[in-house]
Each structure stands twice: as C-alpha cells, then as structure tokens.
C-alpha positions as CSV (number, residue, x, y, z in Angstrom):
1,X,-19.0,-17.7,-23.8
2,X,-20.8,-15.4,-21.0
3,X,-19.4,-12.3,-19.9
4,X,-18.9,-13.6,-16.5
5,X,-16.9,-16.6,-17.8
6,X,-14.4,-14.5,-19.7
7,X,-14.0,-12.2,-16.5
8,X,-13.3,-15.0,-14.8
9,X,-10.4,-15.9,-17.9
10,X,-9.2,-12.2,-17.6
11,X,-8.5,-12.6,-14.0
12,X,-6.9,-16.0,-14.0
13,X,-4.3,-14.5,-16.4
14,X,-3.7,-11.8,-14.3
15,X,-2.6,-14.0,-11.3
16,X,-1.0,-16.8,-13.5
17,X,1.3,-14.5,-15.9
18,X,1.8,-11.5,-13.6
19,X,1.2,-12.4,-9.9
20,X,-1.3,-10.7,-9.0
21,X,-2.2,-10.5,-5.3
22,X,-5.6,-11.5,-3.6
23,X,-6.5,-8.2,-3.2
24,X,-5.3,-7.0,-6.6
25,X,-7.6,-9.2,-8.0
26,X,-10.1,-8.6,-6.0
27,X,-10.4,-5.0,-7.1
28,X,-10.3,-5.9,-10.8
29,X,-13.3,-8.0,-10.5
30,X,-15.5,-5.3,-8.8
31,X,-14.8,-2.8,-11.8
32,X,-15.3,-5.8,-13.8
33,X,-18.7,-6.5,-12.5
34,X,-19.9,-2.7,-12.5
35,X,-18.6,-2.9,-16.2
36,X,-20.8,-6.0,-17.0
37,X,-23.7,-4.7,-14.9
38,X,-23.2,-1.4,-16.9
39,X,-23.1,-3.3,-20.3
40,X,-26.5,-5.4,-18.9
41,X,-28.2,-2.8,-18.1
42,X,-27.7,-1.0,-21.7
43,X,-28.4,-4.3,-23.5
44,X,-25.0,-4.3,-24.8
45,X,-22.9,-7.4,-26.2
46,X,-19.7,-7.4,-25.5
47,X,-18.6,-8.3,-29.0
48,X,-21.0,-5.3,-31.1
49,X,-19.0,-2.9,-28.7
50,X,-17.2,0.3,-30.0
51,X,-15.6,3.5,-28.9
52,X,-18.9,5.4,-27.9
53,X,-19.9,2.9,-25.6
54,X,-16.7,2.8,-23.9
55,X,-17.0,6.2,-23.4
56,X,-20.8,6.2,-22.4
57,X,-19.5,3.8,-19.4
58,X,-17.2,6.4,-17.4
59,X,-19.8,9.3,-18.7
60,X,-22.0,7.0,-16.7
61,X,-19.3,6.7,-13.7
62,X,-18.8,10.7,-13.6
63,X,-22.3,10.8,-13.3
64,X,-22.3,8.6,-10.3
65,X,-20.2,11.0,-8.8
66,X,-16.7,9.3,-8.8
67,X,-14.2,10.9,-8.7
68,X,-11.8,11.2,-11.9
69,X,-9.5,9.1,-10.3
70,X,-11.8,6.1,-10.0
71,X,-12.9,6.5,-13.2
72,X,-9.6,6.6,-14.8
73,X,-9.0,2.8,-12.9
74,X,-12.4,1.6,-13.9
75,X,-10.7,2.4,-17.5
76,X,-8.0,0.9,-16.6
77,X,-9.3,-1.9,-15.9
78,X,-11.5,-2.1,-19.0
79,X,-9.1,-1.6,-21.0
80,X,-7.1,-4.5,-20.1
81,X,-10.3,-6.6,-19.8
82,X,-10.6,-5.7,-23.9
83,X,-7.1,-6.0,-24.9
84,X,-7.2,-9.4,-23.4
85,X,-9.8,-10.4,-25.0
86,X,-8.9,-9.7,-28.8
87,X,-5.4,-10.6,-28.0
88,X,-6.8,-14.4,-27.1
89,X,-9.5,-14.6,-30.0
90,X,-12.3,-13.5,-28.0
91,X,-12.8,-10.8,-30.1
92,X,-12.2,-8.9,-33.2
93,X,-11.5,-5.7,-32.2
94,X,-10.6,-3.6,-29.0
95,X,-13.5,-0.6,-29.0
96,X,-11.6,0.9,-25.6
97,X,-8.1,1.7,-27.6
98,X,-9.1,4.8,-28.7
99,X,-10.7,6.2,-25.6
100,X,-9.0,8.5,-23.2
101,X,-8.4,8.5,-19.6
102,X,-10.6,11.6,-17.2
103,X,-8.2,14.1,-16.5
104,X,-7.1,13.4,-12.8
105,X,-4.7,16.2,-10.9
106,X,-1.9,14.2,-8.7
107,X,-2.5,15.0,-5.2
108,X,0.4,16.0,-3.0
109,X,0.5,12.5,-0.4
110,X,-0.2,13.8,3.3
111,X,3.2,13.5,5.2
112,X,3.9,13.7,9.0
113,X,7.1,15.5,10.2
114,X,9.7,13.9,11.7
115,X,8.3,15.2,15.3
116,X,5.4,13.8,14.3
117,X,6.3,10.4,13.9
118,X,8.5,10.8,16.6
119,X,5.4,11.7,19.0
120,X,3.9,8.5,17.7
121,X,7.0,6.3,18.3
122,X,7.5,7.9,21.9
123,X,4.0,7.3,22.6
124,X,4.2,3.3,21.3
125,X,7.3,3.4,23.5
126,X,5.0,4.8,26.4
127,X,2.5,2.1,26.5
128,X,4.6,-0.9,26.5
129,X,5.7,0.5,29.7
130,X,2.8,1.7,31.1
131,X,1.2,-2.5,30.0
132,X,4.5,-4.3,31.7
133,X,2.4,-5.0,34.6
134,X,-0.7,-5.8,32.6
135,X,-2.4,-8.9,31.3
136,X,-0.1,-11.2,28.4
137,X,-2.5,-9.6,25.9
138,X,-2.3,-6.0,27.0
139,X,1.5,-6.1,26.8
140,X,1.6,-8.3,23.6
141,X,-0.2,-5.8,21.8
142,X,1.3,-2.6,23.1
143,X,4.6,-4.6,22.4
144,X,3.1,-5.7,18.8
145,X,2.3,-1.8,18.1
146,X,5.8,-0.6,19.0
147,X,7.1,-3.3,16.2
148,X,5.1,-2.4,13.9
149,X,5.7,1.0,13.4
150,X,9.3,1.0,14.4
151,X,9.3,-1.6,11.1
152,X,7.2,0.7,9.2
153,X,8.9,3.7,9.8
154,X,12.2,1.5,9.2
155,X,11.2,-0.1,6.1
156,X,8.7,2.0,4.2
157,X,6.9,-1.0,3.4
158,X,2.8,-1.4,1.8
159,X,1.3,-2.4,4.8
160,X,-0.1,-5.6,3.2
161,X,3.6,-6.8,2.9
162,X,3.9,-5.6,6.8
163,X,1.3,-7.9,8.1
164,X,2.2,-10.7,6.3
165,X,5.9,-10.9,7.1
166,X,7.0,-14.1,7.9
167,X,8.2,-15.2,11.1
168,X,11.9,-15.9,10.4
169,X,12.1,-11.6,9.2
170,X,13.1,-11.5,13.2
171,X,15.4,-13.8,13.1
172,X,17.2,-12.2,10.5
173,X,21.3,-11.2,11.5
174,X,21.1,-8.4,8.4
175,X,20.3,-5.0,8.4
176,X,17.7,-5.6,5.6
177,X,14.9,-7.8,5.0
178,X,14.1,-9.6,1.6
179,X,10.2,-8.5,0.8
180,X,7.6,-10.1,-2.1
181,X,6.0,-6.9,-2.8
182,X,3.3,-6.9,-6.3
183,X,3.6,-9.2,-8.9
184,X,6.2,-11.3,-6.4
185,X,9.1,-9.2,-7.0
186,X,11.3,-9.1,-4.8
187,X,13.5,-6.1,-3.0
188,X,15.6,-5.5,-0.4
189,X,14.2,-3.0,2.7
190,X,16.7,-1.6,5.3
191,X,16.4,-2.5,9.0
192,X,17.3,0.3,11.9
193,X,19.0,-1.0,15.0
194,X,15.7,-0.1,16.7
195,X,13.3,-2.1,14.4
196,X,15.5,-5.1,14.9
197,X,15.2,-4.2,18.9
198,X,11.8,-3.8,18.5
199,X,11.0,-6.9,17.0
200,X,13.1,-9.3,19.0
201,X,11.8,-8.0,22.1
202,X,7.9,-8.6,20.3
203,X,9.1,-12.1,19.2
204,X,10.5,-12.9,22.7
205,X,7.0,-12.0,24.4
206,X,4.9,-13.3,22.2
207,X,6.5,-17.0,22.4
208,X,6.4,-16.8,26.1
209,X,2.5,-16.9,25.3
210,X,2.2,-20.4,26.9
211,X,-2.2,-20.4,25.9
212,X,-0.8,-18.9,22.4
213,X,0.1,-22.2,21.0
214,X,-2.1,-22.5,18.1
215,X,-1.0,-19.1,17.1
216,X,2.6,-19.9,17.8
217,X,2.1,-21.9,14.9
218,X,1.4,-19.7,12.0
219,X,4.3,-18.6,10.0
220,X,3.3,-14.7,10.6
221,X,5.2,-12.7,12.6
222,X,2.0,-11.1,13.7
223,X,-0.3,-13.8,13.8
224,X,-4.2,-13.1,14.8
225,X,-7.4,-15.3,15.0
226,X,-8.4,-13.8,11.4
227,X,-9.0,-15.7,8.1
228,X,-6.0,-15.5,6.8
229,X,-4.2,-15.7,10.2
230,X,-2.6,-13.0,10.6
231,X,-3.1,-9.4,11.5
232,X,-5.5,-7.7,9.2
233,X,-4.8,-4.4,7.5
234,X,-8.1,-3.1,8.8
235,X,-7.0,-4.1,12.4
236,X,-3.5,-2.1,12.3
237,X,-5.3,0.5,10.7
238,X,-7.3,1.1,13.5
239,X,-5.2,0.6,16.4
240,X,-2.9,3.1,14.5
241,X,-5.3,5.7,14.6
242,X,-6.1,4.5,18.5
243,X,-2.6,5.4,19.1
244,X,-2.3,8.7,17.0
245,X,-5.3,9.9,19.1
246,X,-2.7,9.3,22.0
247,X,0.2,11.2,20.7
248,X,-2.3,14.3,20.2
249,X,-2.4,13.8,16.0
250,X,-5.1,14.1,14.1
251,X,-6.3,10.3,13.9
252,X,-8.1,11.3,10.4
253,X,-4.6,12.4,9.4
254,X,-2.8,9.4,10.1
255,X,-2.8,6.0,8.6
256,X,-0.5,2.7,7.7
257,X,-0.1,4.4,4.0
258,X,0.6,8.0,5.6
259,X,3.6,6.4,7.6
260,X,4.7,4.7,4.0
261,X,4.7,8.4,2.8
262,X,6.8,9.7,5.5
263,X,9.5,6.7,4.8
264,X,9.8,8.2,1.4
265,X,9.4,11.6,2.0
266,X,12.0,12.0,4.9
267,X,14.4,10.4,3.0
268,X,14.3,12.6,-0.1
269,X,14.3,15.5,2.5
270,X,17.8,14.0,3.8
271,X,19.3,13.8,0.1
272,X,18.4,10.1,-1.1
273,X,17.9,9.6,-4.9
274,X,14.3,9.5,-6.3
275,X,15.7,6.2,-7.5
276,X,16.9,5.1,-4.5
277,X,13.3,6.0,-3.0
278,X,12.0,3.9,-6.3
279,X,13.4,0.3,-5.4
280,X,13.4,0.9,-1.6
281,X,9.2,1.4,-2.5
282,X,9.0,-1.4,-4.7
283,X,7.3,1.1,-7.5
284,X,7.7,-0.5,-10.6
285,X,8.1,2.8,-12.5
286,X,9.0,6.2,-11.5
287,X,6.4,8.2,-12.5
288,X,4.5,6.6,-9.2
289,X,7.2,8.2,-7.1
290,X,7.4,11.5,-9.1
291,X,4.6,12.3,-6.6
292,X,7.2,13.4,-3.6
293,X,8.9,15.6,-6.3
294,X,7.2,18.7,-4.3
295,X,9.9,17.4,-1.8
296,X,12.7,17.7,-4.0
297,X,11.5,21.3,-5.1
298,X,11.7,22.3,-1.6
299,X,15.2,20.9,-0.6
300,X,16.4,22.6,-4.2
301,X,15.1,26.0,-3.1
302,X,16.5,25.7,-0.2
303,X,20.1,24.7,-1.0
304,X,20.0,27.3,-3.7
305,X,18.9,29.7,-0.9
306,X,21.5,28.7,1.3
307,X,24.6,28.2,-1.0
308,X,24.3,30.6,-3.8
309,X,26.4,32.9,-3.4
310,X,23.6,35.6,-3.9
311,X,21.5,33.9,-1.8
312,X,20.3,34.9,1.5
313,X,22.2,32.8,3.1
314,X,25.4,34.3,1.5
C-alpha cells in the first residue's frame, strides 16, 4: 500500500473515531505530505524507518527555519501517523516513540484591556449609527460587526464555531448557547443581555433583506456568498482589524483569537476558576489554559498586596 493511501487511512480515522473538523484535517494532511515528501526525497520506506530518521525529519524542519513550535506539531503529527499504523497492522514497529519533542517556550497570549475592547465595542456601536441612513448592505454589515463581537466578547468562542452558528442561536430565550466545539463536544457559552440585543436587532435587519432571499435560506446566522455559505474566518478577520484601525488599536495587535484571549483573561482577572475558564473554552485539558496563569500570578500579588496584613495596603 502507497504512502499516500495510508495517509489517506490515517485521516479517515481521525474524522470517523474522533470528529475531526475540516480544517483539523486539513492541517494534518499538509504535515503529512511534507513528511512523505521528506521521506521521498531521502529514499526512505516507510516500513525500514527507525528513530534516526525521525529525528533527521524535524533536524531537517529546524533547518528550514520553523519555528520549534511547528516542529513540535509536525511531530505531532507524525507520531500519530506511526502509532496508527502499527496499531492497524501496517507496520511492525513505531520508529517515532522514542523521539522527543523541540523544546518550545509557551508564549504569554496577547490580551487587550478592558478599555480596549471597550473602544472597539463603542466604535462597532458608532458605525451602525453613523450606516442607519445608508444602503441595506452598509448597515447589515455594520450591524453584522456589532454582533459579532458583542458574541465574541460574550461567549469566548473559537471563531470557527462563531461563524458557523446556526440561525436558531438568536432565537434562543436562554442566557447561554449550546456550541459543537472540536471533536463535536458540546458546551454550554453564556450570553450577555447585550449579545442577545445585539443579535436580535442583526437578525431583524437582515430578514428585512427582501433581494437577500437566497441567503435568507442558509441555516447560518451570518450567511455570505462563500463556499461554505457563511462568513469566512478570513473575512471577519479582516473587517476586525478594519474596525480596530477605527478605534485607534493597533490592527496587527488585534485579531478574532486575541478577543478569545481577552474572554479568558478578564475573567480570571475578575476571580473565575481556571476550571471554570477550561469548559467555558472548550479546552479539553488544562494544561492548554495554564497559559493565562501569568494572570492569576498577578491578581495573587495583588490580593496579597492588598490584604496582608503586612502588606502595603495594610
């Protein structure tokens, strides 16, 4: 059996037994293929592999100039790829097992302040009023903006499961929404009395949209003329930073995944459990939000600061 043919195995399994999402997969196979190529281009066989060559691959990566990071997926990824196949038959023996990870140093997520995302709200806010006279279009997606980020702010949700909310999330009567995040697990997000506003008033403009019947069909709550037909991840990300430039932020600072960051972060800073903060982000493990510890360290200083009695604040 080819190479290409037991990638192609490797990634069924993945989306049969574990769910994994379009784009999920898609990033598997394109460390797959670089690990094939790799393999080609050595004149390697996948079954006369051992340890050395495993290692020879990210040597190779590093030389390429990822960073550790990458590398340490590519392994990943590997990894899996290899365990898969001696678990099925394919092979006798996993060669990547033994090899470690690069080194990688966790990186401190960037977060906006409160003000900050405050600026972009008010600014959202802003040019909804400043379209009410405008064309349908100009004030559906002024409208749309506001929404989105008054649900992302709201909700703290990937912005892949933003875009691709369905249609009946603004119908709901609940402060929370139901969300499929990975591997189709479910969780429950909150809902603000302003996200609720904010989406009602979007869903009420954008059925008014008497040329916007084909669209009006989709079961997104933002639909869009795209391929999957509804509002890209690309597109948000760019109007975002359209709208940041606005608000007088940094557009390079701000992003769909920066706004998920604040979610998190401003909770912790308000005295929510790192557990809480776990479910509410659909990580599967807590390790993966261990990175906003650097705001628990600060919020611990600073009650120690101001309640110990030999503190300065005593």
């Amino acid at each position: 059996m080819t190479p290409a043919r037991l990638a192609d195995l490797f990634l069924d399994m993945l989306a049969a037994e574990r769910g994994a999402a379009g784009n999920t997969l898609a990033a598997y196979r394109r460390d797959l293929n670089r690990y094939l190529d790799f393999l080609n281009d050595e004149g390697k066989r996948l079954k006369s592999l051992d340890t050395k060559d495993i290692r020879h691959f990210i040597a190779h990566l590093e030389e390429q100039g990822l960073k550790a990071s990458s590398a340490a997926r590519h392994l990943s990824t590997v990894r899996q790829f290899h365990k898969f196949l001696y678990v099925e038959g394919y092979a006798r023996r996993d060669p990547s097992a033994a090899v470690d990870a690069p080194k990688t140093r966790q990186s401190t997520p960037k977060v906006l302040s409160v003000e900050d995302v405050d600026r972009l709200l008010q600014t959202a806010i802003e040019q909804t009023k400043r379209h009410v006279d405008s064309s349908l279009f100009e004030r559906l997606r002024a409208v749309r903006m506001h929404c989105l980020l008054e649900l992302l702010y709201a909700t703290g949700l990937r912005v892949s499961e933003l875009v691709t909310l369905p249609k009946t999330a603004a119908r709901t009567r609940e402060r929370f929404l139901v969300v499929r995040g990975k591997g189709s697990k479910e969780r429950l997000v909150p809902l603000t009395d302003d996200a609720r506003e904010a989406m009602s008033t979007y869903v009420t403009l954008l059925e008014s949209d008497k040329k916007g019947t084909k669209k009006l069909a989709k079961p997104w709550l933002f639909p869009a003329d795209s391929e999957s037909g509804h509002l890209t991840r690309q597109a948000f990300a760019r109007d975002l930073k359209v709208l940041a430039g606005a608000a007088g932020l940094r557009a390079s600072h701000i992003s769909p995944h920066v706004l998920r960051h604040a979610f998190a972060s401003h909770l912790l800073q308000n005295g929510a459990d790192l557990r809480v903060v776990q479910e509410l982000l659909g990580h599967a493990s807590i390790t993966t939000t261990q990175i906003y510890t650097h705001v628990l360290d600060e919020r611990l200083k600073s009650m120690v600061r101001d309640l110990h009695p030999l503190g300065s604040g005593g």
